[in-house]
C-alpha positions in Angstrom: 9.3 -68.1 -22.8 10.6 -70.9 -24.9 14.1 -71.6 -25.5 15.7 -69.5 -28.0 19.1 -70.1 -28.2 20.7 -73.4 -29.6 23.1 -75.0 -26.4 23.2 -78.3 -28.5 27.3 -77.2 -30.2 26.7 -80.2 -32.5 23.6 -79.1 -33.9 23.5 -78.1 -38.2 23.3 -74.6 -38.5 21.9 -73.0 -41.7 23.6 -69.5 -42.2 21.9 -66.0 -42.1 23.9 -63.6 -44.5 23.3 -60.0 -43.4 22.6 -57.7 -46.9 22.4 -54.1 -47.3 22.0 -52.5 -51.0 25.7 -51.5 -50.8 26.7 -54.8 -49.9 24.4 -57.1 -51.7 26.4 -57.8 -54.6 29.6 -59.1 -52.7 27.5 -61.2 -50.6 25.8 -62.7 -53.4 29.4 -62.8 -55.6 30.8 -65.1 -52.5 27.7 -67.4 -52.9 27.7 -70.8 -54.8 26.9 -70.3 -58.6 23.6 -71.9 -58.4 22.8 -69.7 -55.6 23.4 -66.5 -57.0 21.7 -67.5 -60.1 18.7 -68.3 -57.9 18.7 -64.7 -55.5 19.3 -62.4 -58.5 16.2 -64.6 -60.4 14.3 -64.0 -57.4 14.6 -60.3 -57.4 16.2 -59.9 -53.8 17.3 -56.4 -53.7 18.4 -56.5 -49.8 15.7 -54.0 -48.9 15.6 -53.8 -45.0 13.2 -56.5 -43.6 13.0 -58.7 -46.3 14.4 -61.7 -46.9 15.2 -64.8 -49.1 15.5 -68.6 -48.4 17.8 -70.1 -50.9 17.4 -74.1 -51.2 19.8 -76.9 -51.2 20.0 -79.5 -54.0 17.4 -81.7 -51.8 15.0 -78.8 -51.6 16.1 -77.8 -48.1 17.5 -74.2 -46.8 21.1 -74.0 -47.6 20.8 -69.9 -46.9 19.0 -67.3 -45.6 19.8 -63.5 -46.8 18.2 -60.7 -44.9 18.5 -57.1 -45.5 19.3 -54.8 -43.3 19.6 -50.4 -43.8 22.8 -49.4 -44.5 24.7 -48.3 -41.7 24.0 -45.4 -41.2 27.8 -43.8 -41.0 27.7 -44.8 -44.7 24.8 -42.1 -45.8 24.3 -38.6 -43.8 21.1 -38.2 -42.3 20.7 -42.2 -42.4 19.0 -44.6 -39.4 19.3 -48.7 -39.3 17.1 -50.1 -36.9 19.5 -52.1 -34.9 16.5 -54.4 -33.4 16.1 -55.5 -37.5 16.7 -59.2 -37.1 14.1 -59.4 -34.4 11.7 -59.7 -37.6 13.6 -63.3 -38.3 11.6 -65.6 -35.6 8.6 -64.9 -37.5 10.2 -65.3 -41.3 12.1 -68.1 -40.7 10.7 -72.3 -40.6 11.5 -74.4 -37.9 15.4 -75.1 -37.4 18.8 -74.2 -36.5 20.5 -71.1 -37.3 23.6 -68.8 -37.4 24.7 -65.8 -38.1 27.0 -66.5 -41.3 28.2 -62.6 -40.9 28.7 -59.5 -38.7 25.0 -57.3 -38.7 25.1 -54.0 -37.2 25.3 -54.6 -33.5 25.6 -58.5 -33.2 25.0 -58.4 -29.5 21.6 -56.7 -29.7 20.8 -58.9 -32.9 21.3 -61.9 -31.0 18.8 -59.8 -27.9 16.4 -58.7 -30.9 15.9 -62.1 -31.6 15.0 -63.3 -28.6 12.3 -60.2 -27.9 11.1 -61.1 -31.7 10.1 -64.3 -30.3 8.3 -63.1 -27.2 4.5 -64.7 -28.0 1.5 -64.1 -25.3 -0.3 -67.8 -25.3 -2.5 -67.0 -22.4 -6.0 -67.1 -23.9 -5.4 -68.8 -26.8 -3.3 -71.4 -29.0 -0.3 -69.0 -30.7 2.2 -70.7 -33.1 5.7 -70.2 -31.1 9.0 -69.5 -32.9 10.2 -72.7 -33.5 14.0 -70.7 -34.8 17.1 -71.0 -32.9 20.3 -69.4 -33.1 23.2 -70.4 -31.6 24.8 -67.7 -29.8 27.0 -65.6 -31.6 30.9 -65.9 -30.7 31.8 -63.2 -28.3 28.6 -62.2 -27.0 27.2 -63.0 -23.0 24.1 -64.9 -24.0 23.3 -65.4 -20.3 23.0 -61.5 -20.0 21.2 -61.6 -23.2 18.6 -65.1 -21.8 18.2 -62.6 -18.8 17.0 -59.2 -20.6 14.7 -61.5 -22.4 13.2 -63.5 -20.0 12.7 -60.2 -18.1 11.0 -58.3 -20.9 8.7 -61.6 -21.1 7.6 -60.8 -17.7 7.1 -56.9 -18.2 5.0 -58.1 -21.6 2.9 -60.8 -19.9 2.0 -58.6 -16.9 0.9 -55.8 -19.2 -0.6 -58.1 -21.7 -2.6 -60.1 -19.3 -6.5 -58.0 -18.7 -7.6 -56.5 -15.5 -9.8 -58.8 -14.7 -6.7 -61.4 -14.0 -4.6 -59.0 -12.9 -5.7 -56.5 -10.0 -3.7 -55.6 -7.5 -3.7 -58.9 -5.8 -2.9 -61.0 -9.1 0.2 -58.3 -9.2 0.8 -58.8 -5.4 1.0 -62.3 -6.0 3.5 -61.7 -9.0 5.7 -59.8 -7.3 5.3 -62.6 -4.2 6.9 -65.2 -6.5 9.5 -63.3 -7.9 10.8 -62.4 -4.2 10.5 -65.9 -3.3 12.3 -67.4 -6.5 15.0 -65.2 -5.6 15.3 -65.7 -1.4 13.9 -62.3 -1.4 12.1 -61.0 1.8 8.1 -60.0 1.0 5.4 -58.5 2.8 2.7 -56.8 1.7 0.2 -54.1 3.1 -3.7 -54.4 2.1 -6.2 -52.3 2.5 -7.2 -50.3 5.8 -4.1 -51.3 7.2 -2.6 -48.7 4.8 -4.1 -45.9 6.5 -2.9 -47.9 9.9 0.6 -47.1 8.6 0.3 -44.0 6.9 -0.2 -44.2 3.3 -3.2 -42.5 2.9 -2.2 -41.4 -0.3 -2.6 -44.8 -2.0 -5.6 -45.6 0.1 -7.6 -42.5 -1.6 -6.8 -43.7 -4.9 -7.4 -47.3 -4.5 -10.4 -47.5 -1.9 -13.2 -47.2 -4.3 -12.4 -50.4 -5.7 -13.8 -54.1 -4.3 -10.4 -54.8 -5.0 -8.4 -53.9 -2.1 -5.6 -51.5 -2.8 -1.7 -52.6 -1.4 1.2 -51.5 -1.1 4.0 -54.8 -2.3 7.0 -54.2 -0.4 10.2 -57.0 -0.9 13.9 -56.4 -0.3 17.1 -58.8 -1.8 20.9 -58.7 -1.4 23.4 -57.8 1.3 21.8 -55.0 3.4 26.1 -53.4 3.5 26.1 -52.8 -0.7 24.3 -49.5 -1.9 21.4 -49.5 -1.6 19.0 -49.4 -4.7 15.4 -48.6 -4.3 12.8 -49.3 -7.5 9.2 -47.9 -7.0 6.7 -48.8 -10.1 2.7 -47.2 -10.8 1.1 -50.2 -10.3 -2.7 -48.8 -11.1 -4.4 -52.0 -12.4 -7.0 -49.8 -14.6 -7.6 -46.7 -14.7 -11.0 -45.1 -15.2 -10.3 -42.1 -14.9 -12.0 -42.1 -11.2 -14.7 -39.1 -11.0 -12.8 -37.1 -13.6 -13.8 -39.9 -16.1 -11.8 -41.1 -19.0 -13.7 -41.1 -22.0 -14.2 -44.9 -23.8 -11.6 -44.5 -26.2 -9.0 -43.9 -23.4 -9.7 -46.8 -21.5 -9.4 -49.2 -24.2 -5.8 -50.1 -23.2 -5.9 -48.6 -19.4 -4.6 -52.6 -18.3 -1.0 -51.1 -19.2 -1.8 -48.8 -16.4 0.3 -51.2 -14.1 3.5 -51.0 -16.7 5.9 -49.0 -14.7 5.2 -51.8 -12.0 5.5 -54.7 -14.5 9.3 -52.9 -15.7 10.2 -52.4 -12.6 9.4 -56.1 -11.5 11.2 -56.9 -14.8 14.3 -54.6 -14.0 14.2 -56.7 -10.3 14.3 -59.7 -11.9 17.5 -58.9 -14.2 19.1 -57.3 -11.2 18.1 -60.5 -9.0 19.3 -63.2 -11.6 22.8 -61.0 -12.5 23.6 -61.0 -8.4 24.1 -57.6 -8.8 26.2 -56.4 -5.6 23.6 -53.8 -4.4 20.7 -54.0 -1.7 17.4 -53.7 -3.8 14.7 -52.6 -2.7 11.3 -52.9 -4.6 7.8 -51.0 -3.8 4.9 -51.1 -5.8 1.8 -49.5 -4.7 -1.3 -51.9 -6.4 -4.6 -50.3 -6.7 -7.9 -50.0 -9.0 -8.5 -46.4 -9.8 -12.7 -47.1 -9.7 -16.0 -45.3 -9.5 -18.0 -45.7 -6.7 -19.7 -43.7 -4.2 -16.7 -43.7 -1.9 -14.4 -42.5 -4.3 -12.2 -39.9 -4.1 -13.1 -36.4 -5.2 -12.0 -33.2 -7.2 -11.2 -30.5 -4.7 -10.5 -33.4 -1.7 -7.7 -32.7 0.5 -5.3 -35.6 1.7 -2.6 -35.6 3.7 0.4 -37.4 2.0 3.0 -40.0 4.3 5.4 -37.3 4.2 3.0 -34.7 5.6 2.3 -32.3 3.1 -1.6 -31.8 2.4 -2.6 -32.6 -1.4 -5.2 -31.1 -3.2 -7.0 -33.6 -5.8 -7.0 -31.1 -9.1 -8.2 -34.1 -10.8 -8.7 -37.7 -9.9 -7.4 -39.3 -13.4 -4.1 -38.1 -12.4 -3.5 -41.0 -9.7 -0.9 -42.6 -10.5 1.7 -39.8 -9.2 -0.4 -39.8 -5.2 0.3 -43.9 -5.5 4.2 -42.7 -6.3 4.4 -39.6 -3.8 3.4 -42.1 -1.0 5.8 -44.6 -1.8 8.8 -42.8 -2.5 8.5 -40.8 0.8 8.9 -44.5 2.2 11.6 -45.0 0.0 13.1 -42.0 0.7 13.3 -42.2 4.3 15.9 -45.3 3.8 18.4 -42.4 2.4 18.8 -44.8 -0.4 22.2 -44.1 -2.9 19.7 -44.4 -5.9 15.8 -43.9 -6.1 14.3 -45.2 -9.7 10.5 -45.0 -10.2 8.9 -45.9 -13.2 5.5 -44.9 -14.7 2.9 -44.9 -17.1 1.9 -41.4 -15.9 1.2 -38.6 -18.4 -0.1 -38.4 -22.2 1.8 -35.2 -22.4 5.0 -37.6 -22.8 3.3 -39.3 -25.5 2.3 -35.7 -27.2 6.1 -34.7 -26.7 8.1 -37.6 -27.7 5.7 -40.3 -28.8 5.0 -43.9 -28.1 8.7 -45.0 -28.3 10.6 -42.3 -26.2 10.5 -42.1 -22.5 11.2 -39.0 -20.8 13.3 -39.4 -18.0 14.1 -36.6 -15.2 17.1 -36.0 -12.4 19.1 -33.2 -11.4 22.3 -36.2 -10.8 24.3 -34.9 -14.4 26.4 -37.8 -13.8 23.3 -40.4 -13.9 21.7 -38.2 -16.8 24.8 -38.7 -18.8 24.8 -42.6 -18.1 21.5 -42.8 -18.7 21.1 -41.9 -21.9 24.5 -43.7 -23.0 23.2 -47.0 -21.9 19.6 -46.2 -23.6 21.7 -45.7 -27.1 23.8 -48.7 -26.3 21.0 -51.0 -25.2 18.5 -49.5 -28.2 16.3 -49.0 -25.0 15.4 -44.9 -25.9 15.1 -42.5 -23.5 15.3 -38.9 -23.7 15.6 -36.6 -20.8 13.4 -33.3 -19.6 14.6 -30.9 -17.6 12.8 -30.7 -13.9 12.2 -26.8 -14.5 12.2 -25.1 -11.6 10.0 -21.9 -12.6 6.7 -24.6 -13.0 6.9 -25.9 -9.6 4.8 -22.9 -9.0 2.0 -24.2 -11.1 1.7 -26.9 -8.7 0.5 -24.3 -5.5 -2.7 -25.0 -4.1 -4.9 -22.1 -2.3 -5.8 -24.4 0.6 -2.9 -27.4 0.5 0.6 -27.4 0.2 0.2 -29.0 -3.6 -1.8 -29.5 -6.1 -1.6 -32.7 -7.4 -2.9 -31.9 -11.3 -2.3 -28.0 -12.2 -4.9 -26.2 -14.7 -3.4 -25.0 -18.2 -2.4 -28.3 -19.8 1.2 -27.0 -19.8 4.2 -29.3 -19.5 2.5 -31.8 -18.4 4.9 -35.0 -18.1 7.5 -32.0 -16.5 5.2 -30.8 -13.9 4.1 -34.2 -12.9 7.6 -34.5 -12.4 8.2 -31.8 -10.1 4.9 -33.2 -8.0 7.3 -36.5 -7.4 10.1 -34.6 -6.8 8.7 -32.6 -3.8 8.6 -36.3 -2.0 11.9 -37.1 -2.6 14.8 -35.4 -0.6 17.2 -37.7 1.4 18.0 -39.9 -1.3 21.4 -39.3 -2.7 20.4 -39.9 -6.5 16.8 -39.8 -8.0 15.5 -41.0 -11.9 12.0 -40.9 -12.7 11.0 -42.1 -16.2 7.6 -41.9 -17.4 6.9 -44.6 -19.8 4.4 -46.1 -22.3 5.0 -49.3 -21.7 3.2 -50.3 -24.9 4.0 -50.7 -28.7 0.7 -49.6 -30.9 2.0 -51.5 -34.0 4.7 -54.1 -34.3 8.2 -53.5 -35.0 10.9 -55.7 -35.2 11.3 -57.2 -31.9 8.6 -55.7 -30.5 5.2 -56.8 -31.3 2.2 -55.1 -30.5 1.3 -54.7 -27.1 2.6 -54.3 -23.5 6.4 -53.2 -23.5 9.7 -53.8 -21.7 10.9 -49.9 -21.3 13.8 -48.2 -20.1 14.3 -51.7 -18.0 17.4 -52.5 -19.7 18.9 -49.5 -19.8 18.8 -49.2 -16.2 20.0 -52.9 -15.7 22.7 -52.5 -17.7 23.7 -49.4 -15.9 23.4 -50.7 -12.5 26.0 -53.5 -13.8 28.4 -50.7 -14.9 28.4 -49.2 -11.7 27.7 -52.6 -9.3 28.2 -55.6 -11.0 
């Protein structure tokens, strides 16, 4: 990610003027005459989004106006986007800039900025943002760098095909982010996860030439709490036997996105020195189609011990979780965070933008969603609902890992995590997207930094 904030305190700044209709006239009256002759001949009517260079005598920028909504204690029933000003990297020429006034929230201004300049160069040339801002007075811009640089990573994971990035290009991701950080690594591949009892995962990724794995790395004094993150690292999805139509699969490379977030979230924690003992599994596989592949109606036994009836093989991604957080969970760890790209019935429910997140901790719900307002980083919790944890019986196991009916389905997935999870003192599962469909402001289309922040920023509430 290139650099985005000016460090260079003796650079020229040209001033950004934040505009809403309401305000748009005193801005403009405290402008130099030629200036407001100019914006008011141009038409600028401060509608959110838009904005208007206004030149120097020598033809330069002396000013940028941007509008911005209203805020939205000013009109009932009103939203701002508080991520506006992430639409500035790709409005504004090459140069210096600074905030010459106070926009909604300048904190997550300055933050939308730097996500608004997030490009993916990978496979081809892209024009980077070649705008800087120097940091806003009052605001941490080395917590700000850090969400940034960690959203980068959560994008260029998801972003990046499946063809460069199976489970051993994620394995080796997740190698050098333990090692940049002194973290210790291992990894287990293949038949060795059936050695040591993850069969789970195995089923799942064995139909694939590309080994499954479960990535395994730990950081920080082993005496703080301990904090254990667990990401769905499926590197595509077909759908296995139950196949996925075409249209499905189109963007199934962001099937790895809770493990690309939760690699992300490691890397924030890592860099802040948080004062916790993190813990980070991912369990890496292909779902494929092959004749070894697992079946509808096959029974597994699970690391924990209860039996597990496939009800149907494109729900995977929650046997690659159940295995790893009965590992996880046999550490008693103080808090257990897995993140997912798990069920379309969260997308049906609450769209492309807004997680669902699940615990029983009323305390961690309530934090939760305070630092998801705070951070602009939405999430919206579900209630684990006790009467459908009877959908999930089987006839001949003790579970059923994909119940018939179509019912509630993000909740009941869910409840299937949950039955895996009993020593640890706090549990959050979030199922995410993990990808934008259209651009917004600071958030351009494609793979997604979700619920990441929110999380970081509450782990640095509570162990910072």
């Amino acid at each position: 990610m290139t650099a985005v904030f000016e460090t260079d305190t003796s650079a020229s700044a040209i001033p950004i003027s934040f505009v809403t209709k309401s305000s748009l006239e005193t801005v403009l009256s405290a402008l130099p005459g030629p200036a407001q002759v100019f914006a008011r001949a141009s038409g600028f009517t401060a509608k959110a989004g838009k904005h208007l260079l206004l030149p120097d005598a020598q033809g330069g920028i002396a000013h940028v106006l941007f509008g911005l909504e209203d805020r939205p204690e000013s009109k009932p029933g009103a939203w701002a986007d508080r991520f506006r000003p992430g639409q500035l990297p790709n409005l504004l020429p090459k140069g210096v800039y600074r905030f010459a006034n106070v926009p909604h929230d300048t904190r997550l201004a300055a933050l939308a900025f730097a996500l608004g300049s997030y490009r993916f160069d990978r496979y081809r040339k892209v024009d980077f943002c070649d705008a800087r801002l120097v940091p806003p007075d009052g605001v941490d811009i080395a917590d700000i760098a850090r969400m940034a640089k960690g959203a980068a990573l959560a994008r260029d994971l998801i972003n990046t095909p499946s063809n460069d990035m199976g489970p051993d290009e994620l394995a080796q991701a997740a190698e050098n982010l333990a090692i940049a950080h002194g973290a210790s690594y291992r990894c287990i591949v293949g038949d060795d996860l059936l050695k040591q009892n993850f069969p789970l995962i195995h089923a799942v990724g064995m139909a694939s030439p590309r080994a499954p794995r479960l990535i395994d790395f730990s950081w920080g004094d082993e005496t703080h709490p301990k904090i254990t993150l667990v990401g769905k690292g499926v590197c595509f999805d077909t759908g296995g036997l139950d196949l996925k139509p075409s249209s499905a699969m189109l963007i199934m490379k962001k099937d790895m996105g809770g493990a690309a977030n939760v690699l992300a979230l490691a890397q924030m924690i890592m860099d802040a020195k948080l004062k916790v003992r993190l813990r980070v599994l991912v369990p890496a596989v292909e779902n494929a189609v092959a004749g070894n592949a697992f079946r509808p109606l096959d029974v597994f036994k699970s690391r924990k011990g209860l039996s597990v009836e496939i009800g149907n093989t494109d729900a995977e991604g929650r046997l690659v979780l159940a295995d790893a957080l009965a590992l996880a969970d046999e550490e008693k760890p103080d808090l257990l965070i897995d993140l997912g790209t798990l069920t379309g019935a969260a997308r049906v429910a609450l769209g492309p933008d807004l997680p669902p997140f699940y615990t029983n901790d009323e305390r961690l719900a309530a934090d939760v969603a305070r630092h998801a307002m705070q951070e602009n980083d939405p999430l919206w919790r579900l209630p684990l609902w006790p009467p459908y944890d009877a959908w999930l019986d089987s006839k001949i196991a003790n579970i059923n890992n994909a119940p018939s009916g179509g019912f509630a389905g993000s909740i009941t997935c869910a409840l299937f995590l949950q039955r895996f999870v009993e020593a640890a003192k706090s549990w959050l599962h979030v199922d995410i997207y993990g990808w934008t469909p259209s651009a917004k402001p600071a958030r351009p289309e494609g793979g997604e930094c979700q619920a990441a922040r929110a999380i970081y920023k509450l782990l640095g509430e509570r162990y910072g």
